[in-house]
Structures are given as structure tokens and as C-alpha cells.
RODO-2510 file (C-alpha; in nm, 4 decimals, decimal comma):
residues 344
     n   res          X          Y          Z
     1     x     0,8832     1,2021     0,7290
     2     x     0,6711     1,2037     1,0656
     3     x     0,7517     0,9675     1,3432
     4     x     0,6183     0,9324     1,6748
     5     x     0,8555     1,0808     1,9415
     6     x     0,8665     0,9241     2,2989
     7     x     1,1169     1,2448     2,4252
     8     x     1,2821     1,4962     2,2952
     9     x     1,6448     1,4979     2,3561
    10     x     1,7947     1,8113     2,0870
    11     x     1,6472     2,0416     1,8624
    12     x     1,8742     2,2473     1,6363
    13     x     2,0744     2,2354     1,3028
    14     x     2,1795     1,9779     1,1446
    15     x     2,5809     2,0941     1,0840
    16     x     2,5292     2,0009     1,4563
    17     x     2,5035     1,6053     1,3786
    18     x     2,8724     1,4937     1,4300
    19     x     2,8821     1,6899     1,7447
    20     x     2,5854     1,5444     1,8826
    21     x     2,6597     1,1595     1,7375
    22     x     2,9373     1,0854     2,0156
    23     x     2,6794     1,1588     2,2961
    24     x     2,4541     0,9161     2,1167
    25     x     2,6696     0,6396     2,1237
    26     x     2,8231     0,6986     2,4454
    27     x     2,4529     0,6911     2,6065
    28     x     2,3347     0,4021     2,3580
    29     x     2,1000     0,6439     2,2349
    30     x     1,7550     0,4561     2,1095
    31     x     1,5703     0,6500     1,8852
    32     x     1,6284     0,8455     1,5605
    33     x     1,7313     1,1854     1,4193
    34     x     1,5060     1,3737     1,2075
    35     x     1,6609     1,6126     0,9705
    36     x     1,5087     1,8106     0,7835
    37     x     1,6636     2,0002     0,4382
    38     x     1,5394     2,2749     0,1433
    39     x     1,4935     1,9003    -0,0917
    40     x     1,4142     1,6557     0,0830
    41     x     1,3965     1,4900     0,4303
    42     x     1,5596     1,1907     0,6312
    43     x     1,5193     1,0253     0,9551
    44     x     1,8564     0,8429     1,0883
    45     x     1,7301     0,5146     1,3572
    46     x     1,9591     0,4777     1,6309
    47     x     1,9461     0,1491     1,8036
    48     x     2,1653     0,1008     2,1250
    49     x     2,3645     0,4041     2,0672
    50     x     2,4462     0,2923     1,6900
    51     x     2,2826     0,3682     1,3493
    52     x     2,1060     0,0985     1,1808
    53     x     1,9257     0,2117     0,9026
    54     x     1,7788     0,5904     0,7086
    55     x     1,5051     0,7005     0,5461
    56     x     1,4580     0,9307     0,2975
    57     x     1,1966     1,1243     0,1408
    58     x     1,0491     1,3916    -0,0707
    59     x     0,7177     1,4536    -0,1812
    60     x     0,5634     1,1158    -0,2489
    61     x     0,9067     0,9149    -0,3360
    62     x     1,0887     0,7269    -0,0022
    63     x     1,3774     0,4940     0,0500
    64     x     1,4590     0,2888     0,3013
    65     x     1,7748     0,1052     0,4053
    66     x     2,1267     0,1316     0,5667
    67     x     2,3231     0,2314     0,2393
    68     x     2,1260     0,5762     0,2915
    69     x     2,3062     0,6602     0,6708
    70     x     2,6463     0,7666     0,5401
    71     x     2,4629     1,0269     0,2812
    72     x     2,2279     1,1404     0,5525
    73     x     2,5397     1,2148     0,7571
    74     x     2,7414     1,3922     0,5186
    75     x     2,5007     1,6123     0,3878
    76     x     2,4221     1,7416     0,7839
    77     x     2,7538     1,7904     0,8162
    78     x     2,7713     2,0347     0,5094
    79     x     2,4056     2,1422     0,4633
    80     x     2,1966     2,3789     0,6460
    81     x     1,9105     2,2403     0,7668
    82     x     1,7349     2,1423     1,1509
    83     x     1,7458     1,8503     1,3230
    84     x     1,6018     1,7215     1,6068
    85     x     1,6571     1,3794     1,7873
    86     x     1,3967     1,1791     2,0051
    87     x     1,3360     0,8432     2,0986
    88     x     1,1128     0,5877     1,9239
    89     x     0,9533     0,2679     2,0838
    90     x     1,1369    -0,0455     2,0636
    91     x     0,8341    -0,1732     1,8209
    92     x     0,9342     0,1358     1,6162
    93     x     1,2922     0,0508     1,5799
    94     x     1,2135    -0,2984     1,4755
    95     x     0,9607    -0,1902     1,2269
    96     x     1,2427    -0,0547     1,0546
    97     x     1,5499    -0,2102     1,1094
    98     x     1,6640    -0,4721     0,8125
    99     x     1,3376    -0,3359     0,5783
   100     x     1,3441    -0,2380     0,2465
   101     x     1,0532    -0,0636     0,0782
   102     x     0,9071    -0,3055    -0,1625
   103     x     0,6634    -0,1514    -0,3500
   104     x     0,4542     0,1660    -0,4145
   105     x     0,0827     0,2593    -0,4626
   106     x    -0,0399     0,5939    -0,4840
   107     x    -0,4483     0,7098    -0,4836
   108     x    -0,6444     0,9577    -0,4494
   109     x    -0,9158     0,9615    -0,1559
   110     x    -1,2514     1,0558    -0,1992
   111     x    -1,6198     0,9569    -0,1062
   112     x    -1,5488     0,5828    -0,2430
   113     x    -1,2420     0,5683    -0,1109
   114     x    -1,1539     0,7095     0,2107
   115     x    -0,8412     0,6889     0,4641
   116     x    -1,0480     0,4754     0,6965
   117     x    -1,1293     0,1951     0,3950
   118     x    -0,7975     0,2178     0,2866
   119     x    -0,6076     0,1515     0,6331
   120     x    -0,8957    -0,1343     0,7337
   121     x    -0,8154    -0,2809     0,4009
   122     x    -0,4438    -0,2764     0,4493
   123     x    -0,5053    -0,4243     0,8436
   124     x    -0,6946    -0,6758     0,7292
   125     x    -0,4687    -0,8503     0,4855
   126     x    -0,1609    -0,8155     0,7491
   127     x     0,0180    -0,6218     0,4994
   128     x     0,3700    -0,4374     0,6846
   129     x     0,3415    -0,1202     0,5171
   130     x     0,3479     0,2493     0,5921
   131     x     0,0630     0,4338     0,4778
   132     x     0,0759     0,7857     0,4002
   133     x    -0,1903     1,0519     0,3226
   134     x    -0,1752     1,4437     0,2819
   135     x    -0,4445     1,6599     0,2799
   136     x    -0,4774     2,0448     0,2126
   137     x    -0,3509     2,1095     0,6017
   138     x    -0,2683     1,8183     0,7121
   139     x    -0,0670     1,4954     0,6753
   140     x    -0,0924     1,1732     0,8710
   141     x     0,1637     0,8435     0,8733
   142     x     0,0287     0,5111     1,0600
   143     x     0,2977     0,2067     1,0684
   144     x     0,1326    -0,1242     0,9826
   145     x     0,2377    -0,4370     1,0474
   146     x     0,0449    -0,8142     1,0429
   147     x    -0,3115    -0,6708     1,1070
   148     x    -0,2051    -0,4406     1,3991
   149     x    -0,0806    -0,0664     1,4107
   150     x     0,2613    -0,0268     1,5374
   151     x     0,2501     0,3337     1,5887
   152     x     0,0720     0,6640     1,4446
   153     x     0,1648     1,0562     1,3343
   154     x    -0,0635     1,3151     1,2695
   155     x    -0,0342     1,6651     1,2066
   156     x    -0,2660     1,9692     1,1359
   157     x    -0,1651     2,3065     1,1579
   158     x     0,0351     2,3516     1,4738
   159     x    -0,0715     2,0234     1,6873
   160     x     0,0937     1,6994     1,6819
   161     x    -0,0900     1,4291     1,7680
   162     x     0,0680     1,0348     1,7554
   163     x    -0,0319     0,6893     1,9154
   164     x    -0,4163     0,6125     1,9232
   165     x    -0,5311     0,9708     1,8671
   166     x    -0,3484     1,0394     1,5548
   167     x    -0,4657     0,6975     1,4609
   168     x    -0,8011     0,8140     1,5158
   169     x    -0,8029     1,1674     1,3509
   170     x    -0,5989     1,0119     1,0482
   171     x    -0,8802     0,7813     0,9562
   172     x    -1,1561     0,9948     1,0295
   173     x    -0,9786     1,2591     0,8040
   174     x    -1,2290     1,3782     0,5593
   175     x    -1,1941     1,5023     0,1629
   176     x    -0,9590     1,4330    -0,0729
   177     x    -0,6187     1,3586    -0,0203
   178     x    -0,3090     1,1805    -0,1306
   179     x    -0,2716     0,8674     0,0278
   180     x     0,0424     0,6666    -0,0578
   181     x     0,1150     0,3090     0,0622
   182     x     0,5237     0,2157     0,0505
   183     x     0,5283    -0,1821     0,1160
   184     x     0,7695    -0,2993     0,3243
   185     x     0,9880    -0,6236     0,2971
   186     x     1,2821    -0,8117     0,4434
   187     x     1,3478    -0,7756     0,8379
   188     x     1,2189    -0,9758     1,1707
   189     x     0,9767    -1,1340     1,0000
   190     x     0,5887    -1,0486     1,1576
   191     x     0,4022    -1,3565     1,3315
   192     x     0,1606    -1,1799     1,5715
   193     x     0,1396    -0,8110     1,6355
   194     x     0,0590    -0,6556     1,9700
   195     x    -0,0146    -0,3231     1,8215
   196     x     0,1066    -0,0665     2,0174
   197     x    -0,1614     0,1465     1,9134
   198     x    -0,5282     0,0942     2,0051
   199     x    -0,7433     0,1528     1,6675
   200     x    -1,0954     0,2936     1,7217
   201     x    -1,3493     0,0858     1,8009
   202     x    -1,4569    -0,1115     1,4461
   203     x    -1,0958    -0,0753     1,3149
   204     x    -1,0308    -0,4249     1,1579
   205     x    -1,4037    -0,5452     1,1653
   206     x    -1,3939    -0,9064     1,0320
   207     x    -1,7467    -0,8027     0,7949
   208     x    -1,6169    -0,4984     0,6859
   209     x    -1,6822    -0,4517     0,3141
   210     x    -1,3596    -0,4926     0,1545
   211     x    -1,2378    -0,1017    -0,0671
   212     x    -1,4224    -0,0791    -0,3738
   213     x    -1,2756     0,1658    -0,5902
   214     x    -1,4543     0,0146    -0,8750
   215     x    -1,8022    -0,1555    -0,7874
   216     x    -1,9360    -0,3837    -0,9754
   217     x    -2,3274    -0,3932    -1,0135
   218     x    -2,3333    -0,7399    -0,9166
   219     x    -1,9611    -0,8956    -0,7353
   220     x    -1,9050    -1,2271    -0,7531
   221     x    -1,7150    -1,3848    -0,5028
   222     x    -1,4131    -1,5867    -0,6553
   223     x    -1,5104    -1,9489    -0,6785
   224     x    -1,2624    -2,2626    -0,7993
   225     x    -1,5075    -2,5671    -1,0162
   226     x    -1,4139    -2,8274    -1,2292
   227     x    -1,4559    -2,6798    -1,5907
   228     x    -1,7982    -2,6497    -1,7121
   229     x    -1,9159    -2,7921    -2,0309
   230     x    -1,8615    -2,5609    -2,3362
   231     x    -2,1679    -2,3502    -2,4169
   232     x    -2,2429    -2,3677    -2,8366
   233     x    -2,0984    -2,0689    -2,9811
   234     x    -1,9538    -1,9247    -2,6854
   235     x    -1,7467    -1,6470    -2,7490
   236     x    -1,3818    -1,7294    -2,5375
   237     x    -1,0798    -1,4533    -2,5396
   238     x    -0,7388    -1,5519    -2,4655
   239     x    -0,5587    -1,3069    -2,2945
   240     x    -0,2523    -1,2704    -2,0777
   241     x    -0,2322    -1,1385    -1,7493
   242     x    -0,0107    -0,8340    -1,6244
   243     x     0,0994    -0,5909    -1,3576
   244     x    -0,0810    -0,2464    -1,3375
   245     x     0,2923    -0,0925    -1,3133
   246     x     0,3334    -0,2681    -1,7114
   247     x     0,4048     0,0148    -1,9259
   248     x     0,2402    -0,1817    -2,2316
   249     x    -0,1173    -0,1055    -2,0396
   250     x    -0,0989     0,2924    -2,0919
   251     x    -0,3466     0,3400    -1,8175
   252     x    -0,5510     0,6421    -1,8252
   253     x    -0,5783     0,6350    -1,4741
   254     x    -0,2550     0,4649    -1,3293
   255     x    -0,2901     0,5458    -0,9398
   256     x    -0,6213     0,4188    -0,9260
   257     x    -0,5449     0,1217    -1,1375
   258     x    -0,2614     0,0275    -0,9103
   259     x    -0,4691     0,0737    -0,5800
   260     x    -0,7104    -0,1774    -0,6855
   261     x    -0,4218    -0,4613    -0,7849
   262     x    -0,2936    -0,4048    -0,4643
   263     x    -0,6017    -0,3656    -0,2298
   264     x    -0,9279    -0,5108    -0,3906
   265     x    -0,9883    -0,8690    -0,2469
   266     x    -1,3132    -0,9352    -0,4432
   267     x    -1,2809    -1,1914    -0,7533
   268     x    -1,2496    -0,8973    -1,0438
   269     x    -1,0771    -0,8811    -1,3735
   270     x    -0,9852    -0,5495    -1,5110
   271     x    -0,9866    -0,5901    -1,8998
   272     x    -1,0118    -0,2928    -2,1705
   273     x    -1,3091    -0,2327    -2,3554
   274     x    -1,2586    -0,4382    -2,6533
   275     x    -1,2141    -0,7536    -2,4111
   276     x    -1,5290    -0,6388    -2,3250
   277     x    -1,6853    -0,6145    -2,6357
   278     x    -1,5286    -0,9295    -2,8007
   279     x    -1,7421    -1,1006    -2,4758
   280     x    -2,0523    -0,9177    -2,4913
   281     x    -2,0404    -0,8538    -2,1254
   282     x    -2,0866    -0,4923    -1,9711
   283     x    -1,8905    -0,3199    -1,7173
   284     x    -1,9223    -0,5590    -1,4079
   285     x    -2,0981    -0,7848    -1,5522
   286     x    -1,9929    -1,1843    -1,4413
   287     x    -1,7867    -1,4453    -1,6692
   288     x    -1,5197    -1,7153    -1,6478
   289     x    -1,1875    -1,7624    -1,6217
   290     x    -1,0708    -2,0670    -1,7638
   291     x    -0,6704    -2,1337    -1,6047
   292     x    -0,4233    -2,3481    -1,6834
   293     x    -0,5266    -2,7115    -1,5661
   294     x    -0,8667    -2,6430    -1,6561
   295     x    -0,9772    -2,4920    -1,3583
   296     x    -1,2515    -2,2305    -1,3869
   297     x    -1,3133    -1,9319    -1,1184
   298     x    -1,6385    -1,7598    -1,1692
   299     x    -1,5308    -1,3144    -1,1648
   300     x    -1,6709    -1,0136    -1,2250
   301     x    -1,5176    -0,8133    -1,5253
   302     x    -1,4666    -0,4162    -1,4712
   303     x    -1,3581    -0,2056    -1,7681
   304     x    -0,9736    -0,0255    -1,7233
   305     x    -0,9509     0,2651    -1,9359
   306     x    -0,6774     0,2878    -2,1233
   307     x    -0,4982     0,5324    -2,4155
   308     x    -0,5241     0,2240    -2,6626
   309     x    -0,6872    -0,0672    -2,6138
   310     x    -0,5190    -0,4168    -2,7612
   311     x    -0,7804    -0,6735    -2,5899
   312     x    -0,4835    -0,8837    -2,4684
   313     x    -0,4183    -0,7852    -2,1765
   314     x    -0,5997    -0,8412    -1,7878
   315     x    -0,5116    -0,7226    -1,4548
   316     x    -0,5575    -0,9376    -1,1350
   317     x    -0,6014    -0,8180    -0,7732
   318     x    -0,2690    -0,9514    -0,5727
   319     x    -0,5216    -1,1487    -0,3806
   320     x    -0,6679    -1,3270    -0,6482
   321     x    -0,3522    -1,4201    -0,8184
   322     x    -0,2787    -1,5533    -0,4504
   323     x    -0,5858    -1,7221    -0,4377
   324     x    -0,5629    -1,8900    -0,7744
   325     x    -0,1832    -1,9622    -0,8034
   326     x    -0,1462    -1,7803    -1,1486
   327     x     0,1584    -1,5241    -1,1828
   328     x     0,1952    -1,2056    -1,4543
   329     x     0,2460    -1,3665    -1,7731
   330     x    -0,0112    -1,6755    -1,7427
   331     x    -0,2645    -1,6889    -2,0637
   332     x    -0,6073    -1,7278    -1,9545
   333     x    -0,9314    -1,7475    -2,0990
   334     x    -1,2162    -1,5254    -2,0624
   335     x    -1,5942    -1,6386    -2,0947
   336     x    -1,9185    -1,4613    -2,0740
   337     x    -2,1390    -1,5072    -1,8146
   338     x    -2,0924    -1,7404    -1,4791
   339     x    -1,8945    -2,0872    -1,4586
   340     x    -2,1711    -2,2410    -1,2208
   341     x    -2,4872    -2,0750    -1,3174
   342     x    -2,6256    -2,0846    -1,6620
   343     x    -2,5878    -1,8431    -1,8818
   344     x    -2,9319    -1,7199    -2,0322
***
């Protein structure tokens, strides 16, 4: 993994950790150690001359937490590999001291959904995060944290860049890529952010339009009404609602399916066809959802492809399960057309 270096203070092998370790402690070294192996990679942060947490990585898989230092260490010690050992910020070191990584969603960018939608999306729901993408020639890390950017890495061919410039060129990063979001928990908790990196102008704009890796032909925003009185021969669907990670789905498209549970903050329902169907309502077309209590928010239905389809199942954004106080595992009902407009 990428981090921003401050200084650097050694670059060389990594059988050359030990060796170097006693200088760190004796200066209270701040910073981290970046070694590098054939399998995989790990960064060691050093915080007043002692280590206080690892991370690993390889390909699109990363761990985070202080049970990873003594493995880091022993495999320098016996491995050939390089290493190289720089300070970080103080921001930095507290991004990931005490964290744990959460949670993982993996996309693909493209026209719809670019870098810069995808980090604005993550900014503006204050989500502590780091977000990942690789490109054919390059690859780009920015470290989020309550709507601000802690720090940013990018690098292209031969040139580094980090802080507000790799910021910049990471977002403005054009074509398809693989962009990979590890969510971070536990730690100081996040109040107000500083960021220590200035975003380009139009960053976090308030009127943004949210990602939409799925558009609807006509979103709804998400509205709570007291239930509306029961249309004659309405067609209804019970269903219950689930995680995109739920192996009972069988998502033809899994990445994409869990990039739009974790990012889209429109009111949307992803159901399979035969939910669909059983509803009479097309691919983004509106209806109800009737939750327990009675309560009725007015959504916009997209279709989720999947290998076989049961018509029992429904995926809710993060935010809207937020919004509407259900969890995975409430049974709701599904109804065509709007809860506060007629249906005709």
C-alpha cells in the first residue's frame, strides 16, 4: 500500500528491519515502514518511537490491526524484500491507530461511475474509509475521514505525487479502473475533520448529484406518510430485506450490487424481476413500501439481476435503512405505484 511520506529516513531490505528498529525507538521515530515482498505488502506505523498497528495487503484484499506487527516483523527478518521508512503526519497516524477495516466494496469505474463521484459520494456521507482505485498505469489511495481528506497518494509511471495534487489527479483520473473502498471502524472517534488535504474546488458540493450506478427514469426521493388507503385489487408482495454480501441473492453482478448498498442515497429498492413482474412495475418505475408500524415511504424500484430469481428478496441502500430504521431481515411490503400520488 501507498502512503504519503513527509521524509525519507532508510531505503533498503527488509532483513534490515531489526537492525534499523532500535534507532526507531531510541529517536521516537513517528512514521511507518513500508515493506514490500514477492506476495504481498505491509506498512508497520510507528508512533513515538513504538509500533502501534500494520497493514497488510495484496491485490484488492487488506487488513488492518496490531495482531498483524509481529508477522510483519518476522517475515522481514527472514524474507527478502525492500523496505523503506518515512514519516507520516500526525493526522496519518491517528487515522490508523486503534482501526479495524470494517467492510469491503469493490466496483468498477466507468462513464457512470467515475473516481470523482465515487470519492464526493464517500465525503459527503462522512464515511472514514480508504478508497482505492487502480488503473492500467496507475494507482491512487486518498484517506477519508468525516467529510474531509486526511491525506492523498498517487502514482503513475515514475512520479509520485501525494497531498492536494494526488488528490486532484486521483479524481480527475479517467477510464476504467478498480476502485475499492475498505471501511474503517473503531479508533478516536471523528467529530470534525480539518482535512489536511485541500480537495479541488467543487469537491464536496452540497447539490452534487448523489452516484447513480443505476438511474432510475424517474427517482423518487424517500418520503415517510401515514399509510394510504388500500387501492381495490392492488397487487402487494411481501418480501424480506437483505445484504448485497447474502449468498442466497446469487448476484450476477456482485461488485456493482454492493457499491450501490453502500453508496446510493436516493430512496431505491433493488428487487429481481419476478418482484417486478408480480407488481406490474418496470425497471425504475415508483411504488410503496409498506414497514412495520404501518408506515409507508414512497421508492423507486430498480431490477438486480440475478442467476435465479425467488421474488423474496430486496436490497436497501445503507442510507435508507438508516433513514427508515428497518435492519436485514425486516418483511416489508411492496406496492405499485406512489404512496402519496394516485396511482392511474
Amino acid at each position: 500500500m501507498l502512503v504519503p511520506s513527509k521524509q525519507v529516513i532508510f531505503e533498503g531490505l527488509s532483513r534490515d528491519y531489526y537492525a534499523r528498529q532500535k534507532e526507531l525507538a531510541s529517536s521516537g521515530f513517528s512514521g511507518c515502514v513500508r515493506l514490500v515482498f514477492a506476495d504481498f505488502e505491509g506498512v508497520i506505523i510507528y508512533e513515538a518511537g513504538q509500533p502501534v498497528t500494520a497493514v497488510e495487503e495484496s491485490g484488492t484484499w487488506m487488513a488492518l490491526g496490531d495482531e498483524l506487527i509481529a508477522p510483519l516483523e518476522n517475515k522481514a527478518a527472514v524474507t527478502d524484500g525492500s523496505m523503506a521508512i518515512y514519516t507520516l503526519s500526525p493526522d496519518m497516524i491517528d487515522f490508523f491507530a486503534g482501526r479495524k477495516i470494517s467492510g469491503t466494496v469493490e466496483t468498477e469505474t466507468g462513464p457512470l461511475l467515475g473516481t470523482r463521484a465515487l470519492v464526493d459520494n464517500l465525503l459527503r456521507d462522512r464515511s472514514v474509509c480508504i478508497f482505492k482505485a487502480r488503473g492500467p498505469s496507475w494507482v491512487g489511495y486518498a484517506f477519508l475521514a468525516a467529510g474531509g481528506v486526511i491525506d492523498a497518494v498517487y502514482a503513475a509511471g515514475r512520479e509520485t505525487l501525494d497531498g492536494v495534487r494526488a488528490a486532484t489527479a486521483l479524481k480527475q483520473a479517467a477510464g476504467r479502473a478498480t476502485a475499492v473502498i475498505y471501511f474503517l471502524e473503531g479508533g478516536i472517534p471523528y467529530v470534525t475533520v480539518t482535512p489536511s488535504v485541500a480537495m479541488p474546488p467543487g469537491a464536496v458540493p452540497a447539490a452534487t448529484a448523489p452516484v447513480e450506478v443505476l438511474r432510475p427514469s424517474a427517482p423518487a426521493e424517500t418520503v415517510i406518510a401515514e399509510p394510504a388507503a388500500a387501492e381495490s385489487a392492488m397487487p402487494t408482495v411481501d418480501v424480506t430485506i437483505t445484504l448485497a454480501a447474502d449468498r442466497a441473492l446469487q448476484p450476477l453482478h456482485p461488485s456493482k450490487l454492493a457499491a450501490v448498498e453502500a453508496l446510493e442515497d436516493r430512496g431505491v429498492v433493488l428487487a429481481d424481476g419476478l418482484t417486478l413482474e408480480r407488481l406490474g412495475v418496470q425497471d425504475g418505475g415508483p411504488a410503496s413500501l409498506v414497514i412495520p408500524g404501518g408506515n409507508v415511504a414512497q421508492v423507486t424500484l430498480l431490477k438486480m439481476d440475478l442467476l435465479a430469481e425467488t421474488g423474496r428478496l430486496v436490497v436497501l441502500p445503507r442510507k435508507l435503512r438508516r433513514r427508515l430504521s428497518v435492519v436485514p431481515g425486516t418483511i416489508v411490503t411492496l406496492k405499485p405505484g406512489s404512496a402519496l400520488v394516485p396511482v392511474r
